[in-house]
C-alpha positions as CSV (number, residue, x, y, z in Angstrom):
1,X,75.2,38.9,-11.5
2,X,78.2,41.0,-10.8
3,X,76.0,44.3,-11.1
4,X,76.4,47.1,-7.9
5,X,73.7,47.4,-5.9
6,X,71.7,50.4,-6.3
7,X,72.2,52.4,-2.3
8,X,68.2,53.0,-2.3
9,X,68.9,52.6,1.3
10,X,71.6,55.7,2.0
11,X,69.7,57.5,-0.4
12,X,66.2,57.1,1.5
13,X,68.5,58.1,5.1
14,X,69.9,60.5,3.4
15,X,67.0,62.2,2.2
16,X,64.9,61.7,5.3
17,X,68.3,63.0,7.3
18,X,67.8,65.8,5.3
19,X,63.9,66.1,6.1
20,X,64.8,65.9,9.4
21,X,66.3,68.8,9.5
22,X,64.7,71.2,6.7
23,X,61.4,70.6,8.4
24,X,62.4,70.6,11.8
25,X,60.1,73.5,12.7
26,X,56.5,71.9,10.5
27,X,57.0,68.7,12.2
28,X,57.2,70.2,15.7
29,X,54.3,72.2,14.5
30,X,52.7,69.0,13.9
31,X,53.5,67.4,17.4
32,X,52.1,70.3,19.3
33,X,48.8,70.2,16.9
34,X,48.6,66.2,18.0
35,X,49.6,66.6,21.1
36,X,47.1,69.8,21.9
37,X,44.1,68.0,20.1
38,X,45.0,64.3,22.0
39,X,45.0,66.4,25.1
40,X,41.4,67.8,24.7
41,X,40.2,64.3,23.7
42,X,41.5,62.6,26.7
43,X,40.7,65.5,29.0
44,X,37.3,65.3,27.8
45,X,36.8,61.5,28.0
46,X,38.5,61.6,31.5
47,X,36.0,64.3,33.1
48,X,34.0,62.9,36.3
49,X,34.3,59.2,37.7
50,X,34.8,56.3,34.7
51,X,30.6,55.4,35.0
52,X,29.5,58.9,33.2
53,X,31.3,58.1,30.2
54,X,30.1,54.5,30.3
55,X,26.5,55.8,30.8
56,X,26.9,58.5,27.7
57,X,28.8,55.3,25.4
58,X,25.9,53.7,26.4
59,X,23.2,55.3,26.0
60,X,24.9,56.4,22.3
61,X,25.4,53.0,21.4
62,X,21.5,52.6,22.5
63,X,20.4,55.4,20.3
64,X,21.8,54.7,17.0
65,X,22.2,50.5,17.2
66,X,19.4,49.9,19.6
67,X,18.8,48.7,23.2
68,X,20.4,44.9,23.3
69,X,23.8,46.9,22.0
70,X,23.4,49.4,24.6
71,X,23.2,46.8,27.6
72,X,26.4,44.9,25.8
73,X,28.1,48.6,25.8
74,X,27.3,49.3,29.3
75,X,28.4,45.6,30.4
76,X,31.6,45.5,28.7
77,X,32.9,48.9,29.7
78,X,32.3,48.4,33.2
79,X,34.2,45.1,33.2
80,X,37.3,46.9,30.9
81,X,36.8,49.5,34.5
82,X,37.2,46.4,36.6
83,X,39.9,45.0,35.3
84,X,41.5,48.2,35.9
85,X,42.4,48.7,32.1
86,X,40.1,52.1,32.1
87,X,42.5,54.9,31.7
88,X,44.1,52.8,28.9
89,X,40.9,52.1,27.2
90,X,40.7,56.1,27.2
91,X,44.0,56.8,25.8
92,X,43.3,54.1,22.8
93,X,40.1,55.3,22.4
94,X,41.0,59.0,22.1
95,X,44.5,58.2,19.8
96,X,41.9,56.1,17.5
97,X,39.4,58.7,17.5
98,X,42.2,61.3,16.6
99,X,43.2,59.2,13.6
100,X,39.6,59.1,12.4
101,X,39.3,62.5,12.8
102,X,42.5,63.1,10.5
103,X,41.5,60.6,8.0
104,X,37.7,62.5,7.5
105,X,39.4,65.6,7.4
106,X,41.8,65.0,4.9
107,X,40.7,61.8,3.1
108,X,37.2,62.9,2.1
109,X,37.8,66.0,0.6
110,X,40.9,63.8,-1.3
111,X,38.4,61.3,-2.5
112,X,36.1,63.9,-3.4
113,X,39.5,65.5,-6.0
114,X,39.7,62.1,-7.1
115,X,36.2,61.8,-8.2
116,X,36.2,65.3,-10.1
117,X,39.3,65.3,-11.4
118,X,40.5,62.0,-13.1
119,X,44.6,62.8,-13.2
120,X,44.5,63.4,-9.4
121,X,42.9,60.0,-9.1
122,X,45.4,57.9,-11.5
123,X,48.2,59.8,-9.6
124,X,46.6,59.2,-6.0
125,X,45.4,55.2,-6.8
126,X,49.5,53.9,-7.1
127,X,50.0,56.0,-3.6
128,X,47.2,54.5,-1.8
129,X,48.3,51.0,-2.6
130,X,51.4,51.9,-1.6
131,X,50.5,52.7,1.6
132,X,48.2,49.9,2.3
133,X,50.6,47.8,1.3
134,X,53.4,48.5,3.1
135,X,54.3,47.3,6.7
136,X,52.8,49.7,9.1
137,X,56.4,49.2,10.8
138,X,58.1,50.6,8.0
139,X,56.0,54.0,8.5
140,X,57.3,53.8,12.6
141,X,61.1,54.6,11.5
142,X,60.6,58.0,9.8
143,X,58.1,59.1,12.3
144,X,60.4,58.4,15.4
145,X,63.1,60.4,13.4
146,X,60.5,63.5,12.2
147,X,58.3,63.7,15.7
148,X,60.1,62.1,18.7
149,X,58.9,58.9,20.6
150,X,55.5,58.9,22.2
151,X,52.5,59.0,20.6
152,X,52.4,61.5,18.1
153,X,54.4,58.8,15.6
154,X,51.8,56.1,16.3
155,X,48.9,58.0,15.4
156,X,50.7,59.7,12.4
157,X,51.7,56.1,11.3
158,X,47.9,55.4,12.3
159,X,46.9,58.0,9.9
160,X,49.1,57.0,6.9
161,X,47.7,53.5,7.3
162,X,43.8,53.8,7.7
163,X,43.2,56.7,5.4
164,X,43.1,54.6,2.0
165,X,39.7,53.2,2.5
166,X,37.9,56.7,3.2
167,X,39.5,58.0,0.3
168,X,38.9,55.4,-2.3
169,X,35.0,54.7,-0.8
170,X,34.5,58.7,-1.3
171,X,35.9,58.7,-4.7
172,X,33.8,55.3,-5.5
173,X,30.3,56.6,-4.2
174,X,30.6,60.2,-6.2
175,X,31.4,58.1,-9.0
176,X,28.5,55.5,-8.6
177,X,25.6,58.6,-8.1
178,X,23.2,57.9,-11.0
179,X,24.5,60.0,-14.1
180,X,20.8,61.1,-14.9
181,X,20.5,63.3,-11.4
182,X,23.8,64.6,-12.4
183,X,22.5,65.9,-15.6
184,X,19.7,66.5,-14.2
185,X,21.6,69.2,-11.7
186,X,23.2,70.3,-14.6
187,X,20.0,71.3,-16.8
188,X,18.8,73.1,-13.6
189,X,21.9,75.5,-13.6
190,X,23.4,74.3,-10.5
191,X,27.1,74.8,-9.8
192,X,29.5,72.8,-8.8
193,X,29.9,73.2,-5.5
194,X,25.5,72.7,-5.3
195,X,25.9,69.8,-7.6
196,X,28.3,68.0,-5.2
197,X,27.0,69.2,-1.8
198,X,23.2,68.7,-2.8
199,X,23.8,66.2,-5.3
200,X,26.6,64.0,-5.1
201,X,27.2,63.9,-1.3
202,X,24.0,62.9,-0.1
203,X,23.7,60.2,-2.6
204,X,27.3,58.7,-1.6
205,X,27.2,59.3,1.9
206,X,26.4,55.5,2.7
207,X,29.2,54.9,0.8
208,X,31.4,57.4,2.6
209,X,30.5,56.4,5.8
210,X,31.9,53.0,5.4
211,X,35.0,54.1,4.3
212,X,35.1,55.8,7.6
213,X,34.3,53.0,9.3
214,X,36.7,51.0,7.9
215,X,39.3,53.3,8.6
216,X,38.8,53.5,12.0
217,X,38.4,50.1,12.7
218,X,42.2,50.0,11.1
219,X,43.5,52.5,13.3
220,X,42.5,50.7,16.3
221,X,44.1,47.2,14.8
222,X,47.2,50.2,14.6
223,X,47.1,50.5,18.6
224,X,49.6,47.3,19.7
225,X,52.2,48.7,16.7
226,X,52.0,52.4,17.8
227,X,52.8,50.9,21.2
228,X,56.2,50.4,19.8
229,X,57.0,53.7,19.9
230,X,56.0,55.0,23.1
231,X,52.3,55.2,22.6
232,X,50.3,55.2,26.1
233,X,47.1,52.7,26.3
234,X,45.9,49.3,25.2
235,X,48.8,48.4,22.7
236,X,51.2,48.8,25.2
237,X,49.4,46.3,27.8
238,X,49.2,43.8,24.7
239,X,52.7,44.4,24.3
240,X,54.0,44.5,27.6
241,X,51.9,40.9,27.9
242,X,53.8,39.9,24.8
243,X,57.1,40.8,26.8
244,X,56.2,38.7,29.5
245,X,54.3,35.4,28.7
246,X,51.5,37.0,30.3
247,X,48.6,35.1,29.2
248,X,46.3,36.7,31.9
249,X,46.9,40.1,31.3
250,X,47.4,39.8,27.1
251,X,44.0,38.4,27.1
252,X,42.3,40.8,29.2
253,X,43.7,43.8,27.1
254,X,43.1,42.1,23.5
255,X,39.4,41.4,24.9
256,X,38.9,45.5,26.2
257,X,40.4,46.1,22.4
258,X,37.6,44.0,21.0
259,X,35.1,45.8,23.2
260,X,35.9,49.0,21.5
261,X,36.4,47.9,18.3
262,X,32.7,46.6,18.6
263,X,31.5,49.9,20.1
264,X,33.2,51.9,17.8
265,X,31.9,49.6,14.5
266,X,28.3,49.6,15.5
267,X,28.8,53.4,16.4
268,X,29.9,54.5,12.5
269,X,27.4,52.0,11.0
270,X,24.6,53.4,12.2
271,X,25.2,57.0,12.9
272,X,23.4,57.8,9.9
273,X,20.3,55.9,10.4
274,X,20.0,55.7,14.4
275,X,17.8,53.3,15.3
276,X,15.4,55.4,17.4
277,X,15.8,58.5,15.4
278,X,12.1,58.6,15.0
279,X,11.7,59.0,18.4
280,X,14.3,61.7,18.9
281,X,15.5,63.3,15.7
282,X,19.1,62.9,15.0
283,X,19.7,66.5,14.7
284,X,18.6,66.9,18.3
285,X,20.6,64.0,19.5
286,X,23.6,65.0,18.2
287,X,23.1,68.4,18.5
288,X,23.6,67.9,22.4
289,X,25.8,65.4,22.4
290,X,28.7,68.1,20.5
291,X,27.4,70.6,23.0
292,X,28.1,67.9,25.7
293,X,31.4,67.5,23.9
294,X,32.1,70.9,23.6
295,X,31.5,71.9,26.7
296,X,33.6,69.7,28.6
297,X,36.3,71.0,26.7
298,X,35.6,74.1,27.4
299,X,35.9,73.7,31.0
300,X,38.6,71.3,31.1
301,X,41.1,73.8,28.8
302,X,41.2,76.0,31.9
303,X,44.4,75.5,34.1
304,X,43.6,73.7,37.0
305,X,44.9,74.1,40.7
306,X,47.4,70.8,40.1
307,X,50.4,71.9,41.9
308,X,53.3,72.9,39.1
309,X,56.0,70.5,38.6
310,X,59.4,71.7,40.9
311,X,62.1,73.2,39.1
312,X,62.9,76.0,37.0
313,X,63.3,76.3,33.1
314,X,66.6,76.1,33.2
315,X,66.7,72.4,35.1
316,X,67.2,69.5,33.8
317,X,63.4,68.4,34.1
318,X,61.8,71.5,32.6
319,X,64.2,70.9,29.8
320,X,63.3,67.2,29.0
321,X,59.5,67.6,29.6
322,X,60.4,65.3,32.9
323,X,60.2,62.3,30.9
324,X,63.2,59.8,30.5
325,X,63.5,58.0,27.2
326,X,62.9,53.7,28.4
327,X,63.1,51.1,25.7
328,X,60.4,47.5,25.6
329,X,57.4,47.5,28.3
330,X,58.8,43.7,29.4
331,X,62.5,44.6,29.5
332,X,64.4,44.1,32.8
333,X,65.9,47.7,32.4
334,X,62.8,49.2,32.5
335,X,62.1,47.5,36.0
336,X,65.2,48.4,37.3
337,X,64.3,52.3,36.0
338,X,60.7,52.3,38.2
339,X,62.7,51.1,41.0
340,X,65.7,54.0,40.3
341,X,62.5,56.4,40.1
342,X,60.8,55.1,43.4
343,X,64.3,55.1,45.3
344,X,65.1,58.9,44.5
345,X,61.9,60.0,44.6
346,X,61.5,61.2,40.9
347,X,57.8,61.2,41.1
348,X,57.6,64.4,38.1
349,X,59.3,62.1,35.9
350,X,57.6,60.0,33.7
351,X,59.4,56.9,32.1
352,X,58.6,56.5,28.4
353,X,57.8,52.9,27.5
354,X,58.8,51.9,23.6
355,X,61.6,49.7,22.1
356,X,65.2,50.0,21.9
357,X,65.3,51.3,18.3
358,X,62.9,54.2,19.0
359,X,65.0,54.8,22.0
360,X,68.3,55.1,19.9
361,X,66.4,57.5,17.2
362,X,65.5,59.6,20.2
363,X,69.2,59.8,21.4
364,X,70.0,60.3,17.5
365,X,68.1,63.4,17.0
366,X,68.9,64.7,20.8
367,X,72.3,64.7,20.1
368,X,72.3,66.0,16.6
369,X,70.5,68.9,18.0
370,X,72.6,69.1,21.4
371,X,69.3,68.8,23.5
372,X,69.4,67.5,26.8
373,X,67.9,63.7,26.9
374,X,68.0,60.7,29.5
375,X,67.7,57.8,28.0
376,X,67.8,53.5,30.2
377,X,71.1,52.8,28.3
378,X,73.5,49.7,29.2
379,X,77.0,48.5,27.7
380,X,77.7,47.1,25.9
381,X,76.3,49.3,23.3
382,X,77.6,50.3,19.7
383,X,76.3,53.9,21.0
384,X,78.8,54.4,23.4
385,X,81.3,54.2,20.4
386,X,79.0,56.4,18.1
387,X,78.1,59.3,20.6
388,X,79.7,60.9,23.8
389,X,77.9,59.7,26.3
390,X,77.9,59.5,30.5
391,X,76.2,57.0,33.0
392,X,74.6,59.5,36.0
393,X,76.1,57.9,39.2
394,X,73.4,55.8,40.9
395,X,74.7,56.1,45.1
396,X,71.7,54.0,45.8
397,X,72.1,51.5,43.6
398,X,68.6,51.0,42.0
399,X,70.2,49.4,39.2
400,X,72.5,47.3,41.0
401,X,76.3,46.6,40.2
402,X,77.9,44.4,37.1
403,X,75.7,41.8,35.0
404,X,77.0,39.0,33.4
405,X,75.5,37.7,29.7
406,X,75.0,33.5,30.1
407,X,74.3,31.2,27.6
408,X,71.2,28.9,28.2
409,X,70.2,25.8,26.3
410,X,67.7,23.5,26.7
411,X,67.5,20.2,29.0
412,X,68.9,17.6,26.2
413,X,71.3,19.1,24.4
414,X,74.0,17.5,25.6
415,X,73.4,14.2,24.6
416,X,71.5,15.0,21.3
417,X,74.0,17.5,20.0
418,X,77.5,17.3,22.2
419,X,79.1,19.6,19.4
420,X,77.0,21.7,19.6
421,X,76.9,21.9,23.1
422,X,80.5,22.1,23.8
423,X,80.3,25.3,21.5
424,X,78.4,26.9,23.5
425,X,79.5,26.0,26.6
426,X,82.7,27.1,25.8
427,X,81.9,30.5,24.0
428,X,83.0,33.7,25.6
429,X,84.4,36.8,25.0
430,X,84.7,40.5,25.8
431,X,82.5,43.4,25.2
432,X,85.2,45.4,23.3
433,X,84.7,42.0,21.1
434,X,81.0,42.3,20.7
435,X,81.1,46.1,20.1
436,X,83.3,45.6,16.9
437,X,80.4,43.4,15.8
438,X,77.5,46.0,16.9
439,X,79.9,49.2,15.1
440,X,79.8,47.0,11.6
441,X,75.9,46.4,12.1
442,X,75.1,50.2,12.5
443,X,77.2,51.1,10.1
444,X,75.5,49.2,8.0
445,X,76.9,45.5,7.1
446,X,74.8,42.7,7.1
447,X,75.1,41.1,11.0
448,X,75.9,37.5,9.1
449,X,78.7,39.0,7.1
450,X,80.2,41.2,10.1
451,X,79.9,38.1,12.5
452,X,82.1,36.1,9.3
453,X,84.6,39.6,9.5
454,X,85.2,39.2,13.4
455,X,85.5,35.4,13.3
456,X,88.0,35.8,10.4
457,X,89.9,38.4,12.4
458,X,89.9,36.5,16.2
459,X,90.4,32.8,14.9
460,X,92.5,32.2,17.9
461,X,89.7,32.8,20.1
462,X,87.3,31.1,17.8
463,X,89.5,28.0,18.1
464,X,89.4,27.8,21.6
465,X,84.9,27.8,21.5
466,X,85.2,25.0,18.7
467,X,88.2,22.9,20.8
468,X,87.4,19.5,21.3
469,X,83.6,20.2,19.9
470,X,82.4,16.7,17.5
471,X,81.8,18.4,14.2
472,X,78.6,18.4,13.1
473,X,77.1,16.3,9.6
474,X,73.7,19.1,9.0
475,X,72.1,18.7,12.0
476,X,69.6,21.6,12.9
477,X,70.7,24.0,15.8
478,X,67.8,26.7,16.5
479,X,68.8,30.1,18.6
480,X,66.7,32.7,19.8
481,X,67.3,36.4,20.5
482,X,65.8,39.3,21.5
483,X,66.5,42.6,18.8
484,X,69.0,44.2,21.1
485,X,72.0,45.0,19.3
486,X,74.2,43.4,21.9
487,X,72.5,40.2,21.0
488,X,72.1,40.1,17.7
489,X,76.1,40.4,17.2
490,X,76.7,37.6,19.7
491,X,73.9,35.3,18.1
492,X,75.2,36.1,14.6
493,X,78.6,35.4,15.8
494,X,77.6,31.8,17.5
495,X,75.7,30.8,14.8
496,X,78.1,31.5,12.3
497,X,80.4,29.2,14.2
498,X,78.3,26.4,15.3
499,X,77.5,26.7,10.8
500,X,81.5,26.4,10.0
501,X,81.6,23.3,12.4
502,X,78.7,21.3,10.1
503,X,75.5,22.3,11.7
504,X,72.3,24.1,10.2
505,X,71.5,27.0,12.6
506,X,68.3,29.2,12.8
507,X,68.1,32.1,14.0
508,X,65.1,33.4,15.5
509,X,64.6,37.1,16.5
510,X,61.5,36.9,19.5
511,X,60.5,38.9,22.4
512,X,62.4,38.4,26.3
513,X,59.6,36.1,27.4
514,X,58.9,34.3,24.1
515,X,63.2,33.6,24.2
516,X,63.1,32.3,28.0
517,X,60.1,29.7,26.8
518,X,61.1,28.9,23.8
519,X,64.3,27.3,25.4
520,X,62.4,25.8,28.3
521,X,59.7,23.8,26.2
522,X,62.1,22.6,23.3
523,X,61.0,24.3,20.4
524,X,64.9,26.4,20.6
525,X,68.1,25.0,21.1
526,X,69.6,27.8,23.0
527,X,70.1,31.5,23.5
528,X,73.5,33.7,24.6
529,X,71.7,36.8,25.5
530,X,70.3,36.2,29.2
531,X,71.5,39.4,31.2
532,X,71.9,37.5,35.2
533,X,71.7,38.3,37.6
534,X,69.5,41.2,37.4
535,X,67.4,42.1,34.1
536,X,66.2,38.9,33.1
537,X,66.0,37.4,36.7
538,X,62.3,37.3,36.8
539,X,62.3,35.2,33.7
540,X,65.3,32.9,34.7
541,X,63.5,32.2,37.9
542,X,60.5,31.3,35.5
543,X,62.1,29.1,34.1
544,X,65.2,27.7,35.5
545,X,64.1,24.2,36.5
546,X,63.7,23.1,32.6
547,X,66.8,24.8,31.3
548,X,70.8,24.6,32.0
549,X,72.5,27.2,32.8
550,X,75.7,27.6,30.9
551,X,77.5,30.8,32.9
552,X,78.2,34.0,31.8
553,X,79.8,34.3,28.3
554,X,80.4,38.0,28.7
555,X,81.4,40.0,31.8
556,X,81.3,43.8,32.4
557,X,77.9,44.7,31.9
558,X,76.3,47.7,33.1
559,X,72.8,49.1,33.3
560,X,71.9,52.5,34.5
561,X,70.5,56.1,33.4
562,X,72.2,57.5,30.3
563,X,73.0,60.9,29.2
564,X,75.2,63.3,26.4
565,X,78.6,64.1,27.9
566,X,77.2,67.7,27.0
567,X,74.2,67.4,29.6
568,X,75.3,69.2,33.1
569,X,74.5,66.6,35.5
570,X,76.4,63.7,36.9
571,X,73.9,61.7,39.3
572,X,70.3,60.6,39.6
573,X,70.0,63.0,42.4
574,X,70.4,66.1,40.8
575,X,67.0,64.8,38.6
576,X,65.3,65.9,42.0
């Protein structure tokens, strides 16, 4: 239509650059709140051996949704135990009971403004379907930027998510309390505050109560997402299963997230009605259970005798909270990191499982700030164009020496699309190449037009992939990538070419594992991101037997540990 396009995108960065920023010292405010309150829930639900908490769950679930519950509670935890998934079960189940706590805190008394007040409500209702409305992904980016990876993002993003429901179910059951008790308050003299607390609350509690319900049971379908960004428990086991084609192990964790989800549901239905709250009042039950809760607390808030991590303030490890910045749960990098850790004996350091964009925002916001990070970095990478940065020398070699990038397609190819085939046999190029792509990306072009820029500017090189390739008359060619930067330029860039020789590409952004399978079992034609012989080994040996290996398209890779030039360290070792 020949009319600019509006920037709404620099002008959103530009305002939450400024955010950023402004509010650097409210949202670290914030992350020490989380953090502090997280830490008392897990500490709390981690006191004694695993079977006292199953006994208490228990025995709650018993009181308030009666005894067949109760044995299903007591059954089902001790098999999540068994499995071994307890301590993530814990850390889901105290990031979800953080995120209800927010959402009663600040959603009720919300819904109860919206119910009095009937501007606050028309200018809450278009926010609230906002926010459920919009991809909880969308809420990850700004969070990674304003609190850091780990979990504090995934249970803010949590919050944003699940507290529509408590807010509009408390504004809904004031509303829907008969209007003659309400006049009826009125004619007695009562104020407002006894018209709503002795009134209106009691009346729309039901009401209120599965608002909560419902928002909880949303921040636990939150738990895999939040895993993105570094959050500890369940999620990440989903998503690490995700990673690897791990049918076993995806199931087990998506079955100990339906225990709880259970649990938790029956829990909230029936908390105000227990089931045998004529045999014990509720009062009294819950009465000791907060004491119970409270008490533990207590007790576990006092330092214990765990020996202090070595090091002074002024090393390395005190100043990064001992914690090194990792990228996806399944990646090959990540592997190679445990085994870097085990080899030098790092064993204060604590790798930080998330993805490679919330790894890159971490670096982003380190750097700005010139604070010490390590982050698992490997070349190439647009950020060792966009930010000084150093691989720490690795004597041992944990993470090995060069890596080469190959192209695999699947068994067939050849003879059901020879042009297609010769084009990828035949592609290679440098990594100076594929960073030119990864620069435009980041700064912001479209990866389909800057793949069309570099194959405009290199159609020598272009010429020799396509040489002696059959051109193609719209026959469909389907690639699959994992969202690494490195990949996405080189699968725009293939694609684009195997399109300008008469074929109809797809492209397909999946996970490592999904990428390997998809090639093996047909359902994708190729791939030009498999990182041999080291980060993807474990899948290529998987696989190899019903795919062909077309060699390395790009030499010179590098894994390793990753730091700002400004950071005063050169090796692993000094990490000790």
């Amino acid at each position: 239509m020949g009319i600019p396009k509006i920037p709404l995108g620099e002008w959103v960065d530009s305002f939450v650059a400024w955010l950023t920023i402004a509010w650097a010292g409210f949202f670290t405010f914030i992350t020490n709140v989380i953090d502090g309150l997280l830490d008392i829930i897990v500490n709390v639900l981690s006191v004694g051996p695993p079977i006292v908490v199953i006994l208490i769950l228990a025995l709650l679930v018993t009181y308030t949704s009666r005894w067949p519950l109760g044995i299903f509670t007591l059954l089902s935890l001790l098999l999540i135990d068994n499995l071994g998934y307890w301590d993530s079960s814990i850390q889901t189940l105290a990031i979800v009971l953080l995120s209800g706590l927010l959402t009663i805190v600040i959603g009720i008394p919300v819904g109860i403004w919206c119910a009095q007040r009937k501007t606050v409500q028309r200018i809450v209702t278009p926010i609230l379907d906002f926010m459920q409305t919009m991809p909880a992904f969308v809420y990850l980016i700004p969070a990674i930027l304003f609190f850091g990876i780990g979990v504090v993002p995934g249970i803010i993003a949590s919050f944003i998510f699940a507290i529509a429901p408590t807010i509009r179910m408390t504004n809904l059951g004031i509303q829907r309390v008969p209007e003659d008790l309400v006049e009826a308050a009125n004619a007695f003299g009562s104020t407002t505050s006894q018209k709503l607390f002795k009134v209106q609350l009691p009346l729309a509690t039901p009401t209120i109560m599965a608002g909560v319900n419902q928002s909880i049971m949303l921040a636990l379908s939150m738990v895999v997402t939040a895993s993105l960004v570094g959050a500890p428990g369940l999620g990440a086991d989903v998503y690490r299963a995700v990673s690897q084609i791990d049918v076993g192990q995806g199931f087990e964790a998506g079955l100990s997230i339906v225990f709880i989800a259970i649990i938790l549901d029956r829990i909230t239905q029936n908390l105000r009605n227990p089931a045998y709250g004529n045999i014990i009042k509720p009062k009294i039950a819950f009465s000791i259970l907060a004491l119970l809760v409270v008490g533990t607390a207590i007790v576990t808030a006092f330092p214990g005798d765990d020996a202090p991590k070595s090091g002074n303030a002024n090393e390395i490890g005190a100043q990064t909270d001992y914690e090194i910045v990792g990228i996806e749960p399944g990646a090959g990098l990540m592997e190679l990191t445990k085994t870097a850790i085990e080899d030098y004996e790092l064993d204060d350091w604590t790798l930080l499982e998330g993805s490679s964009a919330a790894m890159v925002a971490e670096l982003q916001k380190a750097y700005t700030n010139q604070e010490p990070i390590i982050i698992t970095g490997w070349t190439p990478h647009w950020m060792f164009s966009q930010y000084d940065l150093k691989y720490l020398e690795d004597p041992k070699e944990s993470f090995g020496g060069a890596e080469d990038i190959h192209t695999i397609v699947r068994k067939g190819l050849e003879q059901d699309l020879p042009g297609a085939y010769t084009i990828l046999d035949q592609f290679t190029w440098e990594p100076s190449d594929m960073e030119a792509v990864m620069v435009d990306v980041t700064n912001g072009m479209d990866p389909e037009e800057a793949a069309e820029k570099w194959i405009n500017a290199n159609s020598d090189l272009v010429s020799e992939w396509t040489k002696g390739a059959q051109a193609g008359n719209g026959e469909a060619v389907k690639l699959v990538f994992v969202a690494w930067d490195s990949e996405i330029a080189s699968t725009y860039v293939i694609g684009k070419v195997l399109e300008q020789n008469g074929y109809k590409v797809t492209l397909s952004q999946v996970e490592v594992g999904p990428m390997f399978a998809g090639v093996a079992n047909g359902s994708a034609d190729g791939m030009v991101g498999a990182w041999l012989p080291t980060t993807h080994l474990e899948y290529f040996n998987t696989y190899k037997a019903d795919v062909v290996d077309l060699g390395s398209n790009l030499h010179g890779t590098k894994n390793g540990l990753v730091v700002p030039k400004y950071v005063e360290i050169e090796s692993i070792e000094d990490l000790k």
